[in-house]
Biopython code that builds the backbone (N, CA, C, O; Angstrom):
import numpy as np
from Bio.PDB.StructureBuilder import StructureBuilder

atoms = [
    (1, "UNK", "N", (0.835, -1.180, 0.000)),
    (1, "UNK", "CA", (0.000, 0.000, 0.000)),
    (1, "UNK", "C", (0.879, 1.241, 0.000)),
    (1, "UNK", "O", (1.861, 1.336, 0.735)),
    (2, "UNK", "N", (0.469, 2.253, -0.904)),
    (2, "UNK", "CA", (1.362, 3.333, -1.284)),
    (2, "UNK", "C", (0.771, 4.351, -0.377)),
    (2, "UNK", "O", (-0.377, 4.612, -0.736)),
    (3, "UNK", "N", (1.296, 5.275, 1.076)),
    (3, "UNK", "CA", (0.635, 6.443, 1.517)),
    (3, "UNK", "C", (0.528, 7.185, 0.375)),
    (3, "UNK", "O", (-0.641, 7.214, -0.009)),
    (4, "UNK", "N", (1.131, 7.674, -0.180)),
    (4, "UNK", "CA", (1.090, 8.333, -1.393)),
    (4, "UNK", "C", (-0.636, 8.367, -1.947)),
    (4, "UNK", "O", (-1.462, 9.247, -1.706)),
    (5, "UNK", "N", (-0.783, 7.383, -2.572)),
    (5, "UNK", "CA", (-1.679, 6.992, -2.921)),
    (5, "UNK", "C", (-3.218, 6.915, -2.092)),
    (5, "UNK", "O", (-4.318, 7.186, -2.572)),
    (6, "UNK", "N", (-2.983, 6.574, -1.059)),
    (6, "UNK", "CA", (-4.099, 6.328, -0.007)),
    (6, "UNK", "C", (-4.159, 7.892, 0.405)),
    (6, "UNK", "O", (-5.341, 8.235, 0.359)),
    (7, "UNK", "N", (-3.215, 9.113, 0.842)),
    (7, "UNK", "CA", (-3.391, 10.539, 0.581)),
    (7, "UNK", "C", (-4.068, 11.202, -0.136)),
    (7, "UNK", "O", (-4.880, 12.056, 0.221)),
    (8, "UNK", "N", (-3.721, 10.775, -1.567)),
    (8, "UNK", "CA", (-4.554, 11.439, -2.851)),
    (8, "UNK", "C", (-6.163, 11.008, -2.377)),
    (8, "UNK", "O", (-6.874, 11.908, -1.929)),
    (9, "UNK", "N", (-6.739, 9.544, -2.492)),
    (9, "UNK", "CA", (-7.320, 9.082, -2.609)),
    (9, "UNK", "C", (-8.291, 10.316, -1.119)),
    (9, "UNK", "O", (-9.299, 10.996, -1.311)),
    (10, "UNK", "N", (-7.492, 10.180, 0.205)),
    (10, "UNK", "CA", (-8.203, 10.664, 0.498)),
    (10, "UNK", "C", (-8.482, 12.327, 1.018)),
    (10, "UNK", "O", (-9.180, 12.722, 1.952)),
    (11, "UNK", "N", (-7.805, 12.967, 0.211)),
    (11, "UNK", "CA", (-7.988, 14.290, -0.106)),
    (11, "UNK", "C", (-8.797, 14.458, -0.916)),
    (11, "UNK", "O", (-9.142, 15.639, -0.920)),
    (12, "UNK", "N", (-9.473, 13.673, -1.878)),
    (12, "UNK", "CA", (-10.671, 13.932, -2.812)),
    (12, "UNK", "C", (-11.985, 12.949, -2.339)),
    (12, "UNK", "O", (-13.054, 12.951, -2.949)),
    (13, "UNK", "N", (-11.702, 12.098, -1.124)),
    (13, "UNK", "CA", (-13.273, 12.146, -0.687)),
    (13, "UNK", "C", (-13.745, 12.980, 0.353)),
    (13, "UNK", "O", (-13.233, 14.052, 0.678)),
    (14, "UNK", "N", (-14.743, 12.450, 0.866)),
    (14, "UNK", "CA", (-15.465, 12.866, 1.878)),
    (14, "UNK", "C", (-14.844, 12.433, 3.741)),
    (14, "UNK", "O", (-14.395, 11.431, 4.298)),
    (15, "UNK", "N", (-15.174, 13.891, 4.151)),
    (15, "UNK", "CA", (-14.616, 13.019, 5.415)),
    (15, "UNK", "C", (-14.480, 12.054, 6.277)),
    (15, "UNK", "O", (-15.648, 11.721, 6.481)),
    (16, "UNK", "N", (-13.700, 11.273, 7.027)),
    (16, "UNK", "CA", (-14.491, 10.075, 7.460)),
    (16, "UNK", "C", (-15.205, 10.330, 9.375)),
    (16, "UNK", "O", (-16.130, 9.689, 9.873)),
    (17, "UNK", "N", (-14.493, 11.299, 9.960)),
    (17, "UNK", "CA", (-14.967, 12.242, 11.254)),
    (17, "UNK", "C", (-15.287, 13.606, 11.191)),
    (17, "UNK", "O", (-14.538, 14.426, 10.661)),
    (18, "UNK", "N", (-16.464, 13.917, 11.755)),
    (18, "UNK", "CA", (-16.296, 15.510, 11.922)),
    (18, "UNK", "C", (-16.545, 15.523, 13.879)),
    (18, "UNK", "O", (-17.266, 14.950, 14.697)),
    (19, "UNK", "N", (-15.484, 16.519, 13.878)),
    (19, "UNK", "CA", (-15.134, 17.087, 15.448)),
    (19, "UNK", "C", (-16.148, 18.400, 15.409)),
    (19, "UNK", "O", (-15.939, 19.410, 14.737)),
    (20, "UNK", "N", (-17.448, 18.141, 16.391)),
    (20, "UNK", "CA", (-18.083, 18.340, 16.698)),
    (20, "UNK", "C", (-18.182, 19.697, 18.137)),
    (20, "UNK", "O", (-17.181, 19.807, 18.845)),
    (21, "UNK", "N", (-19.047, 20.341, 18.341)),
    (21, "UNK", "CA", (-19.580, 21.238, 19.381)),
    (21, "UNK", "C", (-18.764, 20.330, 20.981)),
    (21, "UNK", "O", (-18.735, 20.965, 22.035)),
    (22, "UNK", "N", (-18.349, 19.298, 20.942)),
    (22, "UNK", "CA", (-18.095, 18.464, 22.345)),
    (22, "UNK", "C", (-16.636, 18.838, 22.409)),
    (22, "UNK", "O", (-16.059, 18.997, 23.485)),
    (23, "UNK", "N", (-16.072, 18.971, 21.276)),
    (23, "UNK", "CA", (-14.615, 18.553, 21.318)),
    (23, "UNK", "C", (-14.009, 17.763, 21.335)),
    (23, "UNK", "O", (-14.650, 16.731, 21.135)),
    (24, "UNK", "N", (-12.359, 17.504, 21.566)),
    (24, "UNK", "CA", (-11.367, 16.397, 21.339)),
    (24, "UNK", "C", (-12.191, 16.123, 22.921)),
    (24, "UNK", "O", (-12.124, 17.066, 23.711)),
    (25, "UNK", "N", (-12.874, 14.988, 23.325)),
    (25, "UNK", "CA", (-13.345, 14.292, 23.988)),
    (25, "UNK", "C", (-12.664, 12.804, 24.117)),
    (25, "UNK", "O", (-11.771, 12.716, 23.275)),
    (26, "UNK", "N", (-12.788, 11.642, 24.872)),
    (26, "UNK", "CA", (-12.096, 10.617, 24.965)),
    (26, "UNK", "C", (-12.507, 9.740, 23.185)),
    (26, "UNK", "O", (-11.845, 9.333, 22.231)),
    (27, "UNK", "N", (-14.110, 9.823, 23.600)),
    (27, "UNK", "CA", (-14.623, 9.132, 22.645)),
    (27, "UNK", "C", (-14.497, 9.084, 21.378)),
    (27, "UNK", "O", (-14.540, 8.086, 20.658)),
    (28, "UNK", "N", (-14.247, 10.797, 20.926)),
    (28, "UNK", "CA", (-13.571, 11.419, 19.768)),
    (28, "UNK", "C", (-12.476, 10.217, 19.643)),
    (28, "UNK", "O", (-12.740, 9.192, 19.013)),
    (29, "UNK", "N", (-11.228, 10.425, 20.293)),
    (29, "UNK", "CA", (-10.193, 10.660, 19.987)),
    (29, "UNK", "C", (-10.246, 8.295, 19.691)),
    (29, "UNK", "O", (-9.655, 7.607, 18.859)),
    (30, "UNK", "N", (-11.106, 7.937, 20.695)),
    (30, "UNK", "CA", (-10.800, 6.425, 20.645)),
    (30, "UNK", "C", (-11.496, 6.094, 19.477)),
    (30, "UNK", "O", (-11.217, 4.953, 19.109)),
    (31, "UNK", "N", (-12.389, 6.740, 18.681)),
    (31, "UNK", "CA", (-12.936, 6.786, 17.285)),
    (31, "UNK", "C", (-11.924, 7.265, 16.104)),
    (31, "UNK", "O", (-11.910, 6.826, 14.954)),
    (32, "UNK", "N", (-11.276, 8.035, 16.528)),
    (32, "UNK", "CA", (-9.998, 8.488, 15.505)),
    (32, "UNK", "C", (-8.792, 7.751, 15.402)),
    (32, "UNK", "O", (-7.973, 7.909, 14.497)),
    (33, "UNK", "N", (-8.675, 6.831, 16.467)),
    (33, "UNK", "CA", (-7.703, 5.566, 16.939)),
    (33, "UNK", "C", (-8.234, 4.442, 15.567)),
    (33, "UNK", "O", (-7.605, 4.269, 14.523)),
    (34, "UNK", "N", (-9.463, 3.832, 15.924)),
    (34, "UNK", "CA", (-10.040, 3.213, 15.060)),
    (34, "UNK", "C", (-9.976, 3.491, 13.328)),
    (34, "UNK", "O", (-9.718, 2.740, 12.388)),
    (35, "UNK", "N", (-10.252, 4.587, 13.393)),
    (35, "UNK", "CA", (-10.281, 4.967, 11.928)),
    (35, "UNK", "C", (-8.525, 5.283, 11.189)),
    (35, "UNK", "O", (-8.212, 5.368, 10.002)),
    (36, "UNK", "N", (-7.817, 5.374, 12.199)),
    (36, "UNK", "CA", (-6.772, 5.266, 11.418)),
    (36, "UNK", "C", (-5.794, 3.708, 11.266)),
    (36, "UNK", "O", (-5.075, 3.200, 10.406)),
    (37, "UNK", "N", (-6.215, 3.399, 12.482)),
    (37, "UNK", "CA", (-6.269, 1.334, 12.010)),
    (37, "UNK", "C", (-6.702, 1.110, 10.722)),
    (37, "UNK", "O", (-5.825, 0.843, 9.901)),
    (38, "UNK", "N", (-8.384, 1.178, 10.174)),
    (38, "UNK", "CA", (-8.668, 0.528, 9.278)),
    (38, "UNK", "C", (-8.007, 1.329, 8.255)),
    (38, "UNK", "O", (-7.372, 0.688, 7.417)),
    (39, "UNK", "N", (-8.031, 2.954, 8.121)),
    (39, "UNK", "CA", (-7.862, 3.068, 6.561)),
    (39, "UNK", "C", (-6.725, 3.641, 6.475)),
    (39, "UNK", "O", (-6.302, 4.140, 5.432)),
    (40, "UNK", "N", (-6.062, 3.626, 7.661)),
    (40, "UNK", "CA", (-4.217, 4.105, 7.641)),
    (40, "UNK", "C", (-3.720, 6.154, 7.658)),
    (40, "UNK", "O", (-2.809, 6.781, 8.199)),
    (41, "UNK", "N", (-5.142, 6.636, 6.576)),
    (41, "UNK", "CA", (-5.245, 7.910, 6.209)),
    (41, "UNK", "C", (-6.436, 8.626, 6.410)),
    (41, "UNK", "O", (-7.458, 8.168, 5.900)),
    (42, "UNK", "N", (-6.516, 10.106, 7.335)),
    (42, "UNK", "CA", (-8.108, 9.708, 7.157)),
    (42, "UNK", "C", (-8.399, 11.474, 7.152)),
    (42, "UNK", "O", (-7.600, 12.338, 7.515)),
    (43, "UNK", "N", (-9.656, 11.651, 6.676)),
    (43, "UNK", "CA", (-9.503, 13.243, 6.683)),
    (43, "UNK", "C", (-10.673, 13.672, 7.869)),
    (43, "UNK", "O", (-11.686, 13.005, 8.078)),
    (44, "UNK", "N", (-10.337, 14.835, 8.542)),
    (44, "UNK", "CA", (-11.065, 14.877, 9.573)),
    (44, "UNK", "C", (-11.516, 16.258, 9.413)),
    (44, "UNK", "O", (-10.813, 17.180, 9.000)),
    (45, "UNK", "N", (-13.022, 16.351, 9.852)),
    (45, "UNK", "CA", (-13.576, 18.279, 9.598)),
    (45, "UNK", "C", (-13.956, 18.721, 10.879)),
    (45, "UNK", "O", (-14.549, 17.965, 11.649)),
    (46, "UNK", "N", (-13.570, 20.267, 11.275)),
    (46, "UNK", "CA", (-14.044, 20.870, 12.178)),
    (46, "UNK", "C", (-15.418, 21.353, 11.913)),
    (46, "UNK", "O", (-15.746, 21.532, 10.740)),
    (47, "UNK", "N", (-16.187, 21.564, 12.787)),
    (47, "UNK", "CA", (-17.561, 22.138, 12.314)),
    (47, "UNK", "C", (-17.417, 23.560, 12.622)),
    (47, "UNK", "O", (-16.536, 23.714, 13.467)),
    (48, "UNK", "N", (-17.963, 24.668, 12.244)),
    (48, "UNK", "CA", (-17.831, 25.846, 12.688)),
    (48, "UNK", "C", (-17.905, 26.387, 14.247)),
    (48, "UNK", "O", (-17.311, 27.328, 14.773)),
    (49, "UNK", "N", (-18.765, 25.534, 14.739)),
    (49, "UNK", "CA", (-18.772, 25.724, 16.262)),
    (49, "UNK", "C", (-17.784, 25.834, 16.874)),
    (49, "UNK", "O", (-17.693, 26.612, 17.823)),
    (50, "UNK", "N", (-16.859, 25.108, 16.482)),
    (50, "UNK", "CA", (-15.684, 24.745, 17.655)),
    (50, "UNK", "C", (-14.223, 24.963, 16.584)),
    (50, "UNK", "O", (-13.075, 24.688, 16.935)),
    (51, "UNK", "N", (-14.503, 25.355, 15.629)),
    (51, "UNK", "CA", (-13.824, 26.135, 15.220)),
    (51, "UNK", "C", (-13.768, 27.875, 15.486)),
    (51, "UNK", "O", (-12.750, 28.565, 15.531)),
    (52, "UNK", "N", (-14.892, 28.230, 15.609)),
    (52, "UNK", "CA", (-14.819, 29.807, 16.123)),
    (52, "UNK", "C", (-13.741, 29.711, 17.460)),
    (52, "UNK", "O", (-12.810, 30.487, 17.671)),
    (53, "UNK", "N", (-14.069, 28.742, 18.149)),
    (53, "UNK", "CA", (-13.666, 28.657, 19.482)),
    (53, "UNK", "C", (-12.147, 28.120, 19.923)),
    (53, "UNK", "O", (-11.712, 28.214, 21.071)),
    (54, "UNK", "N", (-11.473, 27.578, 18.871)),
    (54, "UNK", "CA", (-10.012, 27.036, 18.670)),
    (54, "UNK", "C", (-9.663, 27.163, 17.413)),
    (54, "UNK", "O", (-10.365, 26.940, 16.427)),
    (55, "UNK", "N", (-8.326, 27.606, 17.460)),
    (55, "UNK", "CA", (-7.502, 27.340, 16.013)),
    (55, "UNK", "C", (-7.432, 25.757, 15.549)),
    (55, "UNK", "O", (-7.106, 24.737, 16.156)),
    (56, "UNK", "N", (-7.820, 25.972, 14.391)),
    (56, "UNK", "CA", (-7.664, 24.391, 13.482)),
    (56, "UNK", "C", (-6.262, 23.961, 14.048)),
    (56, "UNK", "O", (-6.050, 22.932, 14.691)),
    (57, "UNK", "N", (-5.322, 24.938, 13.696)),
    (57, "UNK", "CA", (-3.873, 24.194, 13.563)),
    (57, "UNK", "C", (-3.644, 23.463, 15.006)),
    (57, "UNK", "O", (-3.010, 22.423, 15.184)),
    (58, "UNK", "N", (-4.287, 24.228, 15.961)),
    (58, "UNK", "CA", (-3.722, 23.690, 17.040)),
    (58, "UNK", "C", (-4.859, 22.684, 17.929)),
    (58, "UNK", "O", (-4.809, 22.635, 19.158)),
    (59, "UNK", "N", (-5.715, 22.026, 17.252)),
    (59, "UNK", "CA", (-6.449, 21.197, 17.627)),
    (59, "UNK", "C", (-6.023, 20.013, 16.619)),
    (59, "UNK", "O", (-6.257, 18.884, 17.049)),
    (60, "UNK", "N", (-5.594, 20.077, 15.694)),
    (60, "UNK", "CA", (-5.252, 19.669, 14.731)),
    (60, "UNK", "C", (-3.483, 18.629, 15.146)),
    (60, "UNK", "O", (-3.157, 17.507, 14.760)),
    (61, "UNK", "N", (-2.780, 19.545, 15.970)),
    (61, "UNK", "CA", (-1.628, 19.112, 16.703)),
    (61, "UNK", "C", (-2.113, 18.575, 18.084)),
    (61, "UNK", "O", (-1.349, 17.859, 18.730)),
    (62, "UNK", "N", (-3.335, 18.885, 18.559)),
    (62, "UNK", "CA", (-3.812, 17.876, 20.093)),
    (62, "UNK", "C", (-4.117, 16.360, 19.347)),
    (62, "UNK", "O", (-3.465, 15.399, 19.756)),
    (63, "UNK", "N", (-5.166, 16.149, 18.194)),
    (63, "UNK", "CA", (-5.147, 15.332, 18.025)),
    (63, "UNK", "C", (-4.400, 14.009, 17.581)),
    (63, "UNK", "O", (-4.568, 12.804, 17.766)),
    (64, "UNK", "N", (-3.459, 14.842, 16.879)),
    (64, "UNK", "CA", (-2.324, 13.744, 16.507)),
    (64, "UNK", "C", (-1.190, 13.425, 17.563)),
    (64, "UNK", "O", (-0.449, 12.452, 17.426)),
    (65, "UNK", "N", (-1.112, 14.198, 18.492)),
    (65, "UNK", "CA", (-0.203, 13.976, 19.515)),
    (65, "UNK", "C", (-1.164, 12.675, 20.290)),
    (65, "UNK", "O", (-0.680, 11.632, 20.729)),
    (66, "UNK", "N", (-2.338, 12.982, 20.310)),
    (66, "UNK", "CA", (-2.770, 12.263, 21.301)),
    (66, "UNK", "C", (-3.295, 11.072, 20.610)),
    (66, "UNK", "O", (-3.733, 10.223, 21.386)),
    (67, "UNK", "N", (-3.386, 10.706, 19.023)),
    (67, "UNK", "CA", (-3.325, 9.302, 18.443)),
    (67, "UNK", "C", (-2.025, 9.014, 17.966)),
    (67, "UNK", "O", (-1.924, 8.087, 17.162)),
    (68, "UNK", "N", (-1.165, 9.540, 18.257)),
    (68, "UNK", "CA", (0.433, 9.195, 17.453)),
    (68, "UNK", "C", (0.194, 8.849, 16.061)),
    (68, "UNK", "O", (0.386, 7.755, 15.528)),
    (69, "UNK", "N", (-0.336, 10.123, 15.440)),
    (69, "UNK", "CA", (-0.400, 9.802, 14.445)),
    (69, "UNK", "C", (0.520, 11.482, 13.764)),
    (69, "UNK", "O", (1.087, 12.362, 14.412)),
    (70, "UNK", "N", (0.324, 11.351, 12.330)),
    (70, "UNK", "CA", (0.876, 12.837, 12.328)),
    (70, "UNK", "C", (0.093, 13.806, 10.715)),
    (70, "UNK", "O", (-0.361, 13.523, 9.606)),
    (71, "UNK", "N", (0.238, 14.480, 11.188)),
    (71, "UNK", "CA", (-0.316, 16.019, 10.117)),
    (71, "UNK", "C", (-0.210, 15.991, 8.887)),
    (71, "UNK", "O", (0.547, 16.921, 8.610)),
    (72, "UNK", "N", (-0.557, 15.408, 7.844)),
    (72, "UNK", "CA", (-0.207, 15.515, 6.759)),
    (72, "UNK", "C", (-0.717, 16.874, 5.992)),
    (72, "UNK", "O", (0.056, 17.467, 5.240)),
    (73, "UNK", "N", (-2.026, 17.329, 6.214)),
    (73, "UNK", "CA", (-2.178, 18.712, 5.253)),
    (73, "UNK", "C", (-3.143, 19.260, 6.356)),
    (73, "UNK", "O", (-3.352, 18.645, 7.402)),
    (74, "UNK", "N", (-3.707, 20.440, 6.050)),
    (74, "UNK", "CA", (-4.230, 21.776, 6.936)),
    (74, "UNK", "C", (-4.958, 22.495, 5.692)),
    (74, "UNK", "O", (-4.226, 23.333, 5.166)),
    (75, "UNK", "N", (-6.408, 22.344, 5.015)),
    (75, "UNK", "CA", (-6.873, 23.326, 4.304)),
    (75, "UNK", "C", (-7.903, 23.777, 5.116)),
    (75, "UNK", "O", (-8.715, 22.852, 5.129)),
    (76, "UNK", "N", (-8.411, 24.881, 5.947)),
    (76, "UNK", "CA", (-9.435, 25.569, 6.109)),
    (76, "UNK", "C", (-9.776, 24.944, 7.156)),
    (76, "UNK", "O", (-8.908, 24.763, 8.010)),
    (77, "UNK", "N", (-11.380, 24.350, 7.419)),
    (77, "UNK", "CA", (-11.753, 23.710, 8.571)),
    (77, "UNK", "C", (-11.128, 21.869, 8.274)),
    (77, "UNK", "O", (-11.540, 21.022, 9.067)),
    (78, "UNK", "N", (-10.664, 21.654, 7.718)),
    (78, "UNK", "CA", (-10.198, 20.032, 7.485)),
    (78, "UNK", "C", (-8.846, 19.830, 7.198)),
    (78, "UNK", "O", (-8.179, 20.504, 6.414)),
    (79, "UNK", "N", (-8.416, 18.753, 7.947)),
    (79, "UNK", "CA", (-7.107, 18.285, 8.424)),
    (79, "UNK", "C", (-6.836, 16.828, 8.142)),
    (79, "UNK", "O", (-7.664, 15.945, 8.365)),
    (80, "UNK", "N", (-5.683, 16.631, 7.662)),
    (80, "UNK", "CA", (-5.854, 15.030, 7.111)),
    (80, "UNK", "C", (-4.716, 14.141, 7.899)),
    (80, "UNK", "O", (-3.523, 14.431, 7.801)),
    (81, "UNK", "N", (-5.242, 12.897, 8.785)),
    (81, "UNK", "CA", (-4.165, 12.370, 9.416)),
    (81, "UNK", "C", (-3.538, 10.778, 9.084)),
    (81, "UNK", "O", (-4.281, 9.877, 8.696)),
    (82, "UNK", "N", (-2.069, 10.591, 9.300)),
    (82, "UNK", "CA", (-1.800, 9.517, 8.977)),
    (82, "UNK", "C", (-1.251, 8.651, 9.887)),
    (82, "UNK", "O", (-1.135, 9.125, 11.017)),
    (83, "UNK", "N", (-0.876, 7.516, 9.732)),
    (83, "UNK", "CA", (-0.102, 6.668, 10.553)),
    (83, "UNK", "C", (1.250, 6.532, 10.368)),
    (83, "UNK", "O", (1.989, 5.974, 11.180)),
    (84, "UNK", "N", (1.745, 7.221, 8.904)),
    (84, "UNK", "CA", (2.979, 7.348, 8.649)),
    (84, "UNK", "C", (3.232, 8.825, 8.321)),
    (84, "UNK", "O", (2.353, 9.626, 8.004)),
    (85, "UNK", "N", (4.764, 9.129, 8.458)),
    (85, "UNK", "CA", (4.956, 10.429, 7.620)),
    (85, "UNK", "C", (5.527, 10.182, 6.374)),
    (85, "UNK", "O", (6.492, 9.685, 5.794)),
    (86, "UNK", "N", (4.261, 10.883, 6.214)),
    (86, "UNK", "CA", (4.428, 11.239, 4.093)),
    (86, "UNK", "C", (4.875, 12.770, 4.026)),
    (86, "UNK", "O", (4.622, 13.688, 4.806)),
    (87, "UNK", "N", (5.783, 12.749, 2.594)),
    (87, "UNK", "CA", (5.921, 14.410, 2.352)),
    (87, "UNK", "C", (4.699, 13.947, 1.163)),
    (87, "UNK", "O", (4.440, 12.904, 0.564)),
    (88, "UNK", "N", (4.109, 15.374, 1.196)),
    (88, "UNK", "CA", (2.887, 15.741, -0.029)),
    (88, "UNK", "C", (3.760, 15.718, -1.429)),
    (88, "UNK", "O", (2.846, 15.499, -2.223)),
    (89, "UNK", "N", (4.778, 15.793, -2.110)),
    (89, "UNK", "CA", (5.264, 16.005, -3.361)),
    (89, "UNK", "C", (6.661, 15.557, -2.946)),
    (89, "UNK", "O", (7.450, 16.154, -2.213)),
    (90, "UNK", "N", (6.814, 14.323, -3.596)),
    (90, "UNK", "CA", (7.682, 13.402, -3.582)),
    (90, "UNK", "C", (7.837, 13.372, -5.139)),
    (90, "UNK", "O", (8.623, 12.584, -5.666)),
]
sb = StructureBuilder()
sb.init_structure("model")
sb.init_model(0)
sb.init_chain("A")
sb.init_seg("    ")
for serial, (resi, resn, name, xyz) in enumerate(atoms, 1):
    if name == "N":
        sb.init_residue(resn, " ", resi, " ")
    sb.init_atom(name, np.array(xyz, "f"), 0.0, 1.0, " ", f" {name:<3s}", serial, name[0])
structure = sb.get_structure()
């Protein structure tokens, strides 16, 4: 399996979590555990609520610290995380 590939793939769908009015909560985060098991890459959306209320970037760095996972891109309210580090243009 190419990150590469599984990146692209999922920068042009749909998200597979949106972080909600509750916040990085336990449940959040043991759901974001899961989802990066099965699909390795996964894109995640802030909703406006809790975006007025925190910077993307830096909710964006709670969550991956706290799934050991890491940051691959940052557009707007959506953030895409992996289990490996990929550079975007290889």
């Amino acid at each position: 399996m190419s990150y590469q590939r599984e990146f692209k793939k999922t920068l042009l769908s749909h998200p597979h979590c949106i972080l909600g009015k509750q916040g990085v909560s336990d449940e959040f985060i043991s759901h974001v555990v899961k989802l990066l098991k099965r699909f390795k890459v996964i894109k995640v959306k802030a909703l406006r609520s809790i975006a007025k209320k925190s910077n993307i970037k830096e909710l964006a760095q709670k969550i991956s610290k706290l799934t050991n996972s890491y940051i691959i891109d940052i557009r707007g309210k959506i953030f895409i995380l992996s289990l490996e580090n990929i550079t975007k243009f290889k």
